[in-house]
VMD Tcl script that draws the C-alpha trace (Angstrom):
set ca {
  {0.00 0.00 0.00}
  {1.34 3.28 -1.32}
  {2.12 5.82 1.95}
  {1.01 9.37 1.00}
  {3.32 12.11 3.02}
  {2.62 12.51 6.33}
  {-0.31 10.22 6.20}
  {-1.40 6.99 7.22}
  {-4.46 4.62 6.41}
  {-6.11 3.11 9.53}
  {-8.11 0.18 9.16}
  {-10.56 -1.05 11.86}
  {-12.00 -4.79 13.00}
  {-15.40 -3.82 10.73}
  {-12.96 -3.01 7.52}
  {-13.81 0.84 7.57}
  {-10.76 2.93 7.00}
  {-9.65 6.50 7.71}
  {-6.54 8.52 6.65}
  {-4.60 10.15 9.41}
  {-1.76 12.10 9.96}
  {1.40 10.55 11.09}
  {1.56 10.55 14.92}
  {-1.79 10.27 15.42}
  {-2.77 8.87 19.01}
  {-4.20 5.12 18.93}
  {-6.91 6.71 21.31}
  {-8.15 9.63 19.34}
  {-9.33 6.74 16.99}
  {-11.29 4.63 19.33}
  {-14.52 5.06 21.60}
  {-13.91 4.80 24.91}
  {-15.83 1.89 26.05}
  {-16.88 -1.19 23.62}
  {-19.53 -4.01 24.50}
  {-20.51 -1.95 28.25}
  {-16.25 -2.25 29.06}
  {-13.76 -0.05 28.70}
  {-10.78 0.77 26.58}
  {-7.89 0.36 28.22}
  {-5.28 -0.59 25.13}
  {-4.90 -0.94 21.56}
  {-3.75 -3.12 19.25}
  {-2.00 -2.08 16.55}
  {-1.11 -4.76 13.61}
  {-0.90 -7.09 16.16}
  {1.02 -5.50 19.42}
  {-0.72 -4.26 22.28}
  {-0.06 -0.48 22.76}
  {-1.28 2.18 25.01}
  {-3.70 4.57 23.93}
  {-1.51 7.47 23.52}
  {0.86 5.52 21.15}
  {1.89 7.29 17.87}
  {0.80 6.23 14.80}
  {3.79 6.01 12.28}
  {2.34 3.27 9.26}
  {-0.49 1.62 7.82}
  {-2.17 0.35 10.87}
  {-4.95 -2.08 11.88}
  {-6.69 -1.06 15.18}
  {-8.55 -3.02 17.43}
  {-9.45 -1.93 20.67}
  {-8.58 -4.08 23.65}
  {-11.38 -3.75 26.27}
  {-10.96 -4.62 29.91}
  {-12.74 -7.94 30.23}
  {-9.71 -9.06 27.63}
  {-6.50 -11.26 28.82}
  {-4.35 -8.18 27.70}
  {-6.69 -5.52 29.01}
  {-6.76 -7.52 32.44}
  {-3.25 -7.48 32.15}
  {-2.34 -3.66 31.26}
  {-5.03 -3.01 34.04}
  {-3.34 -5.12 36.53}
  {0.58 -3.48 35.74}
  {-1.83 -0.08 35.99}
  {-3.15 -0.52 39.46}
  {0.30 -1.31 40.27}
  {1.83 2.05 38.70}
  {-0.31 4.54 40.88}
  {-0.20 2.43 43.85}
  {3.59 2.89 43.66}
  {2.52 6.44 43.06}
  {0.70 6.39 46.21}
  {2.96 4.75 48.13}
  {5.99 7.40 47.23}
  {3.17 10.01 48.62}
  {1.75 8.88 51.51}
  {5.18 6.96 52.83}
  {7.65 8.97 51.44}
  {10.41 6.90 53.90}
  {9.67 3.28 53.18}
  {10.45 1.05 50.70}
  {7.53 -0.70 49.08}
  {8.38 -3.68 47.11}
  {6.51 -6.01 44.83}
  {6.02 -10.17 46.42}
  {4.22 -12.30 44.33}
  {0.48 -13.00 43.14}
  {-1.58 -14.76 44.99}
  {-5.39 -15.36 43.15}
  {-6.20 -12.29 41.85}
  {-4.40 -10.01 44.04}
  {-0.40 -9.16 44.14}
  {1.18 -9.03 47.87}
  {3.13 -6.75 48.53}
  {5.22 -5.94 51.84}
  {7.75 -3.29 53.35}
  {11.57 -3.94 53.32}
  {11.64 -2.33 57.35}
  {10.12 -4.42 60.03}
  {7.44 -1.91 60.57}
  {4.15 -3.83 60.67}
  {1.59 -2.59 57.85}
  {-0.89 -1.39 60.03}
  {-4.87 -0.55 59.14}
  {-3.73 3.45 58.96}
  {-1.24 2.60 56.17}
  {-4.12 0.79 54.10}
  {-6.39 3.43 54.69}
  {-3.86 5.82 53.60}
  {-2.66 4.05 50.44}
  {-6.55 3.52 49.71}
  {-7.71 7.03 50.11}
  {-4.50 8.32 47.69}
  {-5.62 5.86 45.13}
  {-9.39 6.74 45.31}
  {-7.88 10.43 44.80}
  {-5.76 9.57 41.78}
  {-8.63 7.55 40.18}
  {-11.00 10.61 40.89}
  {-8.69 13.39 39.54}
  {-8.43 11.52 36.36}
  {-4.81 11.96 35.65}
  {-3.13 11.23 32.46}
  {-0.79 9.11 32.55}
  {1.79 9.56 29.09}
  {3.72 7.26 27.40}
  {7.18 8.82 27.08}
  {10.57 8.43 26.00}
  {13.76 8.97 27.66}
  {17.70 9.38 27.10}
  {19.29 6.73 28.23}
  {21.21 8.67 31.01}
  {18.09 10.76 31.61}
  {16.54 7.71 32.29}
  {19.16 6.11 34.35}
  {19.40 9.58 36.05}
  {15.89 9.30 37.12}
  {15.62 6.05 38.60}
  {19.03 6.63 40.90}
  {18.12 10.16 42.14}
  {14.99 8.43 43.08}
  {15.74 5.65 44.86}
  {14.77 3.23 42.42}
  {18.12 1.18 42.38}
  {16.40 -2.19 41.00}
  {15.05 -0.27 37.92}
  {18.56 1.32 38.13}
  {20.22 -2.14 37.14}
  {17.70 -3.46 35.19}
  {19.36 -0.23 32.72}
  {22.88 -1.31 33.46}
  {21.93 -4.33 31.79}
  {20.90 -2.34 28.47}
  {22.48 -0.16 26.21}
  {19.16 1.06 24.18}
  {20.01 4.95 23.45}
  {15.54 5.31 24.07}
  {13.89 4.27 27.53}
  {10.62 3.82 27.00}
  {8.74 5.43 30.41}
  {5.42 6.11 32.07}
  {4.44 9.27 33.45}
  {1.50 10.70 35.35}
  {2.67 13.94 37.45}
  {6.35 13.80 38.12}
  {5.99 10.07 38.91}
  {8.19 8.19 36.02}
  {8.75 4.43 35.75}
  {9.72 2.16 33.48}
  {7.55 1.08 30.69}
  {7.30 -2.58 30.66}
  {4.44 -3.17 29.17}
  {1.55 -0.92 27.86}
  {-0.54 0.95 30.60}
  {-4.22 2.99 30.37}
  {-4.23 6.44 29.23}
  {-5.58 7.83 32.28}
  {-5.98 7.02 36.43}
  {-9.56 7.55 35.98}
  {-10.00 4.06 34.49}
  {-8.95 2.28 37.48}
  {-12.09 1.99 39.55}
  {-11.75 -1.61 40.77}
  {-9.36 -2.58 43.40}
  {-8.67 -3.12 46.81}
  {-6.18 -2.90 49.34}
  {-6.06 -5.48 52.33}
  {-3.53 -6.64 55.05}
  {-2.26 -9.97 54.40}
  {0.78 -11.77 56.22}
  {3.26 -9.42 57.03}
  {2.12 -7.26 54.08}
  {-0.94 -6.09 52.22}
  {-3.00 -7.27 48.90}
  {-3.81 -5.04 45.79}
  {-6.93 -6.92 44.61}
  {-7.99 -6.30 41.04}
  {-10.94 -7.63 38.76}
  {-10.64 -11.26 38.02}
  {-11.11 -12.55 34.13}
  {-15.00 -13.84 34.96}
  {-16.26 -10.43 36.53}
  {-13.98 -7.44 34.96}
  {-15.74 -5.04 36.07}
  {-15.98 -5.50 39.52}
  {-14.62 -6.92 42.42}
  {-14.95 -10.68 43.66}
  {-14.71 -12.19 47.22}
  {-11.40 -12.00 48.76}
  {-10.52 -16.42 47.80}
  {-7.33 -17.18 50.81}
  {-5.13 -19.67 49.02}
  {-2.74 -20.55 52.00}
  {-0.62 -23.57 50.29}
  {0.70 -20.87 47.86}
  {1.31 -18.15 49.99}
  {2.85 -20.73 52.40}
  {5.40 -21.19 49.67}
  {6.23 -17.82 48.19}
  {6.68 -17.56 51.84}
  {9.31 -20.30 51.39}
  {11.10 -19.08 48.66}
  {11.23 -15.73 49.90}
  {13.55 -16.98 52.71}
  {15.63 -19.01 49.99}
  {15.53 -15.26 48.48}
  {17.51 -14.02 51.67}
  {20.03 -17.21 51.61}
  {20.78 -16.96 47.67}
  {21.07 -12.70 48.30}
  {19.61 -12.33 44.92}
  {15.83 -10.92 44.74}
  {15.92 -9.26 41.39}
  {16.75 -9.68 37.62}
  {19.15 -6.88 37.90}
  {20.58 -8.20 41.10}
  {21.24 -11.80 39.10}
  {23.00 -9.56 36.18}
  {25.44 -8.37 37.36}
  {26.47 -12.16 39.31}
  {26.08 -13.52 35.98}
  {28.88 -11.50 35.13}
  {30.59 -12.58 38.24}
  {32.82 -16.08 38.88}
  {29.85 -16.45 41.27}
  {27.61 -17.18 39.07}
  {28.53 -21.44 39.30}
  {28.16 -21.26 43.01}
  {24.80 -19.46 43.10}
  {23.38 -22.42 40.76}
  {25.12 -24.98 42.63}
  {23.16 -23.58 45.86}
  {19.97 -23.18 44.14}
  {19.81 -27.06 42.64}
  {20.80 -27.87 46.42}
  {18.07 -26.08 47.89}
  {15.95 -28.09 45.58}
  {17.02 -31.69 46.88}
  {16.91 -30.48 50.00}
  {13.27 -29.50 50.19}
  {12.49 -32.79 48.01}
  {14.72 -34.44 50.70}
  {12.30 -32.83 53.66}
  {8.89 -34.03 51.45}
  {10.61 -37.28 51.31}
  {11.17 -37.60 55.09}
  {7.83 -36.45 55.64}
  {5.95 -39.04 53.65}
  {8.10 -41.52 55.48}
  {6.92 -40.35 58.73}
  {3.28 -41.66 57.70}
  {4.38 -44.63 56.03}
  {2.66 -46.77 58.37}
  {-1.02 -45.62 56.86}
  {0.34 -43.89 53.54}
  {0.47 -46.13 50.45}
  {0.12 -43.67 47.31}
  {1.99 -40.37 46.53}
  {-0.14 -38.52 44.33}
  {1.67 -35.21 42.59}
  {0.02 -32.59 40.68}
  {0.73 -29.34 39.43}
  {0.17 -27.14 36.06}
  {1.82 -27.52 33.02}
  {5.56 -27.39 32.80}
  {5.95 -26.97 36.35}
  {8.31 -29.85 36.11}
  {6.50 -32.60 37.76}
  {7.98 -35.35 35.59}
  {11.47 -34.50 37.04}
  {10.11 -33.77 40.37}
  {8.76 -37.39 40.63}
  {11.77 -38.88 39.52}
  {14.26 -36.77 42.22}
  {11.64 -38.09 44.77}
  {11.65 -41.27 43.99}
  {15.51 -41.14 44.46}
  {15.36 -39.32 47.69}
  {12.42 -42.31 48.63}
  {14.89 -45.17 47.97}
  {17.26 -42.99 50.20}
  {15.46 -43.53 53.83}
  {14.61 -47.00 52.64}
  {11.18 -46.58 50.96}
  {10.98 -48.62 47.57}
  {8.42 -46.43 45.07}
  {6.46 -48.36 42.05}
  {5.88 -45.60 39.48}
  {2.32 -45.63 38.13}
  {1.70 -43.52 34.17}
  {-1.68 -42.29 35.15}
  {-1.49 -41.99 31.22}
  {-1.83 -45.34 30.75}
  {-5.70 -45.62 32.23}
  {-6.58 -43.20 29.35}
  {-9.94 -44.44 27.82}
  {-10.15 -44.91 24.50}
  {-9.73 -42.27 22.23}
  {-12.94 -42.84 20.88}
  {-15.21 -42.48 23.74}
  {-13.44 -39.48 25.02}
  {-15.96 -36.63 25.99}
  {-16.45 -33.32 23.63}
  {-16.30 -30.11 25.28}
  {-17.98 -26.49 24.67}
  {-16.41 -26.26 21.34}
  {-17.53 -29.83 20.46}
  {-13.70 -31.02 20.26}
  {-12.06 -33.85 22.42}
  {-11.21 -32.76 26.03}
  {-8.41 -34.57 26.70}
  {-7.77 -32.94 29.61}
  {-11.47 -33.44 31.63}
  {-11.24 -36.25 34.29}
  {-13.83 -38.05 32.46}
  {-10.63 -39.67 30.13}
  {-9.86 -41.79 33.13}
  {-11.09 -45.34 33.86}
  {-11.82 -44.11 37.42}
  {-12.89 -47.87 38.14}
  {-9.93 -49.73 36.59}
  {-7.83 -47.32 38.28}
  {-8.85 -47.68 41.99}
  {-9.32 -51.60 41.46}
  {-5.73 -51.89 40.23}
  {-4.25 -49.47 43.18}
  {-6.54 -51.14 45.82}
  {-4.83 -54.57 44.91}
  {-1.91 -53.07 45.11}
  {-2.08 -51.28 48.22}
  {-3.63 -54.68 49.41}
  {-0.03 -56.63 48.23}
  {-1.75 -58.21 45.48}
  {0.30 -58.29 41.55}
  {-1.52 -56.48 39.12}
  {-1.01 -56.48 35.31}
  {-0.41 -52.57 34.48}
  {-2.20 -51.40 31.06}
  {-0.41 -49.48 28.42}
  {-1.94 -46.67 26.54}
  {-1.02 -46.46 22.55}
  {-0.97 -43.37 21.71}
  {-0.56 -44.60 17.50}
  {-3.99 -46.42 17.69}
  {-5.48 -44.24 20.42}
  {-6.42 -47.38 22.80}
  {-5.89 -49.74 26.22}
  {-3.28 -52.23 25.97}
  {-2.01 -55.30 28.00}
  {1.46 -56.37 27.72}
  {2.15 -58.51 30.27}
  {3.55 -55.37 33.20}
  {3.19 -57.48 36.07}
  {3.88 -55.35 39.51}
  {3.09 -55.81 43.29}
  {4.77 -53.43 45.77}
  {7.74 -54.68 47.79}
  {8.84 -54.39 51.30}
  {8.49 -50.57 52.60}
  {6.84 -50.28 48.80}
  {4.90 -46.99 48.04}
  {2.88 -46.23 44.77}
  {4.07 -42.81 43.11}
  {1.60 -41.28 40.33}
  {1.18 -38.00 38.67}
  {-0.96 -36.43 36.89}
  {-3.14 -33.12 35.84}
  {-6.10 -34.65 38.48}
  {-3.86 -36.09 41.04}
  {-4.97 -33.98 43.74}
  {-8.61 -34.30 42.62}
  {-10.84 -36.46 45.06}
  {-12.64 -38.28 42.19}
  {-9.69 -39.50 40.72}
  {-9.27 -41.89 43.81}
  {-12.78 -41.87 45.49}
  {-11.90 -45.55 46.82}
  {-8.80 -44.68 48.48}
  {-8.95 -43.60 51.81}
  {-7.94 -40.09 52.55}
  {-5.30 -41.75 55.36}
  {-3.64 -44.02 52.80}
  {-2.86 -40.80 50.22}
  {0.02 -38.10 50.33}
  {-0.46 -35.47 48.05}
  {2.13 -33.08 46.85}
  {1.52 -29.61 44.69}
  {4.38 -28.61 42.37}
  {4.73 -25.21 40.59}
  {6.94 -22.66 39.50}
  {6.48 -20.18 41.92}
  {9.48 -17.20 40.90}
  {9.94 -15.14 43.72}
  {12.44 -12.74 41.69}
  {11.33 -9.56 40.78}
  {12.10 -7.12 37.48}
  {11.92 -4.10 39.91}
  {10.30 -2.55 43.06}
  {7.27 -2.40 41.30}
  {7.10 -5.32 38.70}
  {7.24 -9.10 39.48}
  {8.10 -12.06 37.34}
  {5.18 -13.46 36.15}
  {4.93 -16.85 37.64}
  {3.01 -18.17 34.35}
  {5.16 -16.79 31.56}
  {7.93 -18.99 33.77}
  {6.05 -21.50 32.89}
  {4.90 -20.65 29.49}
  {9.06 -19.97 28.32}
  {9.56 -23.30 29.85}
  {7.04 -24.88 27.78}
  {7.93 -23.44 24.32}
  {11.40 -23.95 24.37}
  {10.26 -28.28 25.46}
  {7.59 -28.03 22.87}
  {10.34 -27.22 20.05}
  {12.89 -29.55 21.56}
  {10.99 -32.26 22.04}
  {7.73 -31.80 20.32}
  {8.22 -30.37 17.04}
  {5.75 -27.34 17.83}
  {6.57 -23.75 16.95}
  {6.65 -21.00 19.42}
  {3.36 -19.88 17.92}
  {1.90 -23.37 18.32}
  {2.45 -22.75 21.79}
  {1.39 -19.23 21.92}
  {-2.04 -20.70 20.39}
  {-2.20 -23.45 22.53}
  {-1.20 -21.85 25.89}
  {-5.18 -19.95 26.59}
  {-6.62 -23.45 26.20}
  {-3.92 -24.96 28.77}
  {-4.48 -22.40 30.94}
  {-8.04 -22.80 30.99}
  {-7.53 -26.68 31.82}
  {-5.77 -25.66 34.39}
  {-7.97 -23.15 35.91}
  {-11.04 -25.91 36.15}
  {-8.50 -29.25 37.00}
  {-5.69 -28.24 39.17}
  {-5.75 -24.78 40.72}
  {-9.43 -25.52 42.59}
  {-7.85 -28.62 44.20}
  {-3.99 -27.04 45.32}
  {-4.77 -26.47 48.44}
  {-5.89 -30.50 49.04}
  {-1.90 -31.23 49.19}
  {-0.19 -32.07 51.83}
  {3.04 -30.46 50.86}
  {3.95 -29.07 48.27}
  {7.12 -28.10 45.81}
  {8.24 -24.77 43.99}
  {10.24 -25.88 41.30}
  {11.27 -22.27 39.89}
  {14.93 -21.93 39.73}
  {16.30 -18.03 40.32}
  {18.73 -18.62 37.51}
  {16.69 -20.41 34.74}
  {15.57 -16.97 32.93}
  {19.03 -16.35 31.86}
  {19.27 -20.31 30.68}
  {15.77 -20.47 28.82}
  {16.74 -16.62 26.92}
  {18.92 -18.78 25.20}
  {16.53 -21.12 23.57}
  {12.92 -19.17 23.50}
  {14.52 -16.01 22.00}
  {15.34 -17.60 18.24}
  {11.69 -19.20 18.73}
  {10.14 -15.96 19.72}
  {11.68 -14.32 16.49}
  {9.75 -16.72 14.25}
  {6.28 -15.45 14.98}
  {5.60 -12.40 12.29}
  {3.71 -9.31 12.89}
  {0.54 -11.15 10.75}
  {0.42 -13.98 13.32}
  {-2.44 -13.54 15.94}
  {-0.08 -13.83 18.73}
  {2.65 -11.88 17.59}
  {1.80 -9.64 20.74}
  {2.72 -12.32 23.23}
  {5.89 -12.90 21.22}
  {7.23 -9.20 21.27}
  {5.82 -9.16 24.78}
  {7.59 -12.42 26.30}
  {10.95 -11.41 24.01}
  {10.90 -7.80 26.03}
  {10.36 -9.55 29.18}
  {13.41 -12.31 28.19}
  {15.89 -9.09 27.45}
  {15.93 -8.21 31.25}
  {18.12 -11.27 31.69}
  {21.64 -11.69 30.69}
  {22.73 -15.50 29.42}
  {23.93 -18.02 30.98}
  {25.81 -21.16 28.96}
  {23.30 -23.73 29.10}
  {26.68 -26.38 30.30}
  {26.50 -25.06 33.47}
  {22.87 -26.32 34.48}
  {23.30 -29.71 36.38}
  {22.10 -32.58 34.57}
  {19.83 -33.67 37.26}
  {18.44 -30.35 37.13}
  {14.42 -30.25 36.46}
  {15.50 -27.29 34.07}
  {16.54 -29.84 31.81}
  {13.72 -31.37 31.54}
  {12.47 -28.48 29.23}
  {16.17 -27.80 27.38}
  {17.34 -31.37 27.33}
  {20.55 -33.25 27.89}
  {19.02 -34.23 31.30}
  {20.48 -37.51 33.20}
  {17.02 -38.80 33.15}
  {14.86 -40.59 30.42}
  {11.47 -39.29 30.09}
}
mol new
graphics top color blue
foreach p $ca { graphics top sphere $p radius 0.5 }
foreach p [lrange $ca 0 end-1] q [lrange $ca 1 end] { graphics top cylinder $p $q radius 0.2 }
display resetview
């Protein structure tokens, strides 16, 4: 399409067009509210923007409404930006730092041993009812690189600071409302006037910021405690303190360091140590407990986890028979359809509940029981002759999506099961103000196993990953807090190893692919961390179970 001078053709979702001047704002062009919602982000040929980005080419526009995964997103790093806002306002002398998520809320907490008292909610509140009442704009700007640099020293803002140091971009991309700058992630709304839904709540030794969840947008849903996570953030936070490394800009500048060996070397042994401690703990109820059941989202590296367990197991004299819960697949044939009137292979309904609980009852009873096989070629149940019993001190290990699910094993008595939770539960931070997201972990992790392993493309994944994620929000997240211990198996380090392998994959999606705004958005996110040479991750390490080379055979 032939560019006229100073001019650009905008087309929108209905395939009306309008010529422009070069520069224009994405939100002079939209309404502000679509289908009762509103606007809180654009996208333009495919990448999420804010509203007051410049047009500069041919564009298609779409607006990207709140109720979205990206506007829930852009309105979640929003609520964050003024309550840092607030925060520098109403407690000008404390540090205010950035935890983890937990539901739909992000904790937060003080780095004094001041308590967070009701006043200090009420305060950050009332500032961020005022902000959201004065309707300020907030502006998409761009910096020097030493004005921006500048900015975040003079300012106290030492882990946006280093997160520069690790970049030598001449333009810093920032976010402004008043003389409040920070750094511009990702896209945020065009004005504080937007951000009607949240709340602010004491929690732990902190406080929540609760924000809409993806079912009700536009308002707020009852507070939902999930204590097994917090319990290990809570963890990992103190693994934090003993590794001295909280932040991507922290782990820089070690990565540049002779240090950096040691500091995975500690990490891995923290690992075995806490798989060690589940181990020792499942002994301790050996007497009644006769099947380990471990479940967790995808790639949260429950595959290796079981195998490291059953090692640890064997250790303190336990002897573990490894059941595929795979392998009591129905056939392919009869499995249900869901919404969409495709297979759901993930629904619990793919299970032969009966054969299952027969076959662990006999075991659990000491009787031998021929295993099935699932083929995966012909889609069916197979017998080939897999005769097991359990030995002496024997123990039945079995994962799976539904593991932690009572109807998977309504026959087995609640005395006679151990069940274990395993995610990837980053407790690094990009900044004060920004965490790691705790499901792009997990989403890298996947891509770069899905091309290794798999054959997929990185935007096979991308497609793939809002149907996962849905799976996982019906068959594992509602059941988490059934375990009876559980297992973060996010490793400080792995960022810097994964860059490495997603970034090459990430550079295959193309501005016309659908999710080319989760590529550009995870290959931003993957340039806060400098590389690491892949040869230095143990080969025990669950990391390899997602780049390969691993000691074990999956």
């Amino acid at each position: 399409m032939e560019q006229k001078h100073n001019a650009i053709t905008v087309t929108f979702p209905d395939r009306s067009e309008t010529e422009v001047p070069v520069g224009t704002s994405v939100g002079d062009l939209l309404d502000k509210a679509e289908e009762g919602q509103p606007v809180v982000a654009a996208k333009v040929n495919n990448y999420i923007t804010s509203l007051s980005y410049p047009l500069e080419v041919h564009s298609v526009v779409e607006p990207t409404v709140l109720g979205s995964p990206e506007g829930l997103r852009v309105y979640r790093r929003s609520l964050s930006f003024i309550l840092a806002i607030a925060a520098r306002e109403v407690l000008p002398d404390r540090r205010m730092v950035i935890g983890h998520s937990l539901g739909d809320s992000y904790y937060y907490m003080f780095d004094d041993d001041d308590e967070v008292s009701d006043e200090t909610i009420e305060g950050l509140t009332q500032r961020m009812n005022s902000l959201v009442e004065e309707n300020h704009a907030i502006e998409r700007r761009i910096l020097g690189y030493q004005d921006a640099l500048d900015y975040f020293h003079s300012h106290w803002m030492a882990d946006t600071a280093r997160l520069l140091e690790n970049r030598n971009d001449h333009k810093i991309p920032v976010y402004q409302c008043g003389d409040f700058i920070d750094l511009g992630h990702e896209p945020l709304v065009s004005s504080t006037g937007v951000l009607k839904h949240f709340d602010l709540m004491r929690y732990g030794e902190g406080f929540l910021l609760r924000y809409p969840s993806s079912s009700r947008p536009m308002e707020m849903s009852p507070f939902e405690d999930v204590p097994l996570l917090f319990s290990i953030y809570e963890e990992y936070k103190e693994w934090g303190e003993v590794l001295g490394i909280t932040s991507a800009g922290k782990l820089n500048k070690l990565v540049r360091s002779p240090k950096i060996k040691d500091f995975i070397w500690t990490a891995e042994a923290l690992h075995n140590k806490k798989i060690a401690e589940i181990a020792d703990r499942i002994d301790e109820r050996y007497e009644s407990v006769r099947i380990v059941l471990i479940a967790g989202p995808s790639s949260s590296g429950k595959t290796t986890f079981t195998k490291k367990l059953a090692i640890q197991l064997r250790v303190i004299g336990l002897e573990p028979v490894t059941i595929n819960l795979d392998d009591y697949f129905i056939n392919r044939a009869d499995v249900p359809l869901d919404e969409d009137g495709k297979p759901d292979f993930e629904a619990l309904e793919v299970i032969d509940i009966d054969l299952l609980n027969d076959d662990l009852l006999k075991l659990a009873d000491g009787n031998e029981v021929n295993l099935p096989t699932f083929d995966f070629k012909s889609g069916t149940r197979v017998y080939e002759d897999r005769f097991v019993h359990l030995p002496e001190r024997g123990i039945i290990v079995m994962e799976g999506i539904h593991a932690l699910n009572g109807g998977l094993t309504p026959r087995i008595s609640e005395e006679q099961k151990f069940k274990i939770y395993v995610s990837a539960l980053t407790q690094l931070n990009l900044d004060d103000h920004t965490r790691v997201s705790t499901t792009d972990n997990r989403l890298i992790r996947r891509m770069v196993r899905d091309a290794q392993f798999r054959g997929y493309s990185a935007k096979e994944t991308l497609e793939m990953w809002p149907s996962v994620r849905r799976g996982e929000r019906r068959n594992i997240f509602p059941y988490q807090n059934e375990a009876n211990s559980a297992f973060n198996s996010a490793l400080d380090y792995e960022l810097s190893i994964l860059r490495n392998y997603a970034e090459p994959l990430l550079r295959e999606v193309k501005p016309y692919d659908s999710v080319y705004h989760e590529a550009v958005r995870l290959m931003g996110f993957l340039d806060n961390f400098t590389p690491i040479h892949a040869a230095d991750v143990p080969d025990q390490s669950i990391l390899r179970e997602f780049i390969g080379d691993s000691a074990f055979s999956y």
